[in-house]
N, C-alpha and C positions, 0 to 999 in steps of 0.2 A: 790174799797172800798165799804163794805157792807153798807148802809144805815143803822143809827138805826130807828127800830118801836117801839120802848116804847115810852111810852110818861108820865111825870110826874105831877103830884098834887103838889100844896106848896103852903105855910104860912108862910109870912114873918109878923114880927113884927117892925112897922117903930118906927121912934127917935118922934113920939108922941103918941108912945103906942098902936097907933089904928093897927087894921089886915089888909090884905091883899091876898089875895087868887087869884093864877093865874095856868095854866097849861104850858110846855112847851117839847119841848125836848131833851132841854140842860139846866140841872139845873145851873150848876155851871154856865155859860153866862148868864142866864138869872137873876143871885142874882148880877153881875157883870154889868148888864144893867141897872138894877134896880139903883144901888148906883154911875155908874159912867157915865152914856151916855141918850142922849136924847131918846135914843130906851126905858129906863124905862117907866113903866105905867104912866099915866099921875099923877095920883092917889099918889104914892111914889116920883115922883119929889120934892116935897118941902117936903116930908116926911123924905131926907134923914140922917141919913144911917139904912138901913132895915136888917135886920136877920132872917135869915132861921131859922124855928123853926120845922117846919113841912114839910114832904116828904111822898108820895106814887107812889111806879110808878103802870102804868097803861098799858094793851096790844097795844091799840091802843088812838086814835083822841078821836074817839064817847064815848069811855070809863071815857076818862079825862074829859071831857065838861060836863060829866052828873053825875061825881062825886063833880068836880069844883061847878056846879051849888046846888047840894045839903050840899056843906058846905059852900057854901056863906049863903044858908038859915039858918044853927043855928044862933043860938044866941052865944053873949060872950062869955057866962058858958058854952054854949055846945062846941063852938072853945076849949075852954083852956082845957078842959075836955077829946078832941081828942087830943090834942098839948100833954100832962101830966096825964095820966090816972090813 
């Protein structure tokens, strides 16, 4: 079985509005971690239930972490802005 290398960027929107920004490389487990298992972020646990709004995949690790990292820096306007262009 080939391993996959991508790795993916995403924005979920929790049940109190606020963002969330993680990388992963299994989306759909990890929207599914988020909403149903202690494995979600700590962050989204009482936030639940969270939706995917936003997706990028990425080549690798280092790729995702340092795009993760620069969209946790916008601001709201800039989130919703990348989410809905």
């Amino acid at each position: 079985m080939e391993e996959k290398k991508e790795w993916w960027v995403y924005i979920v929107v929790c049940s109190d509005g606020s963002m969330y920004t993680g990388i992963t490389k299994d989306r759909e487990r990890r929207i599914i971690e988020h909403n149903d298992s202690k494995k979600g972020a700590k962050y989204t646990r009482n936030r639940r239930p969270v939706n995917l709004v936003y997706s990028e995949i990425l080549p690798d690790r280092s790729s995702a972490s340092k795009r993760e990292y620069y969209i946790k820096k916008l601001s709201r306007t800039e989130k919703l802005k990348l989410i809905d262009p």
